[in-house]
C-alpha positions, 0 to 999 in steps of 0.5 A: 494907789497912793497920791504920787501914782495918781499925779505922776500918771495925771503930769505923764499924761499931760506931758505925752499930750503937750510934747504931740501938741508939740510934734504936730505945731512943730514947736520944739520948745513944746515937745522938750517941755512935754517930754520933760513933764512925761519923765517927770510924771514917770519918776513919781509914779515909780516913787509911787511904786516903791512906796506901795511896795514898801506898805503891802511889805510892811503890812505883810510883815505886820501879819506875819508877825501878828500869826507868830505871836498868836502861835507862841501864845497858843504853845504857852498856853498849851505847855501851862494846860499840860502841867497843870494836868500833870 
């Protein structure tokens, strides 16, 4: 969980609580300002997302590549074993 999950949850939260605050005094400023704070909140927990997506993905890549590399090193040193039995 990175820090844009963490404060688009906390401003999410606090935007459902002040937009019932504002349902139950019956202020409307209350409630846009709180329903405005809960979409901001839920932006940036999906910029969050994308930007946990986009580390496992390139973490993911980092692996994949790190395994091919070990392969090819293992298939190099095989081909030179075998010439130099030959």
């Amino acid at each position: 969980m990175n820090k844009d999950q963490v404060k688009g949850k906390i401003k999410d939260v606090a935007g459902r609580i002040e937009r019932q605050a504002g349902e139950w005094t019956g202020d409307p400023e209350k409630q846009v300002s709180g329903a405005l704070k809960q979409a901001e909140g839920k932006v940036q927990n999906a910029w969050g997302n994308v930007k946990e997506a986009g580390k496992k993905e390139a973490d993911r890549q980092k692996a994949v590549n790190e395994s091919v590399d070990d392969a090819n090193k293992t298939a190099e040193e095989n081909v030179r074993s075998r010439r130099k039995v030959s």
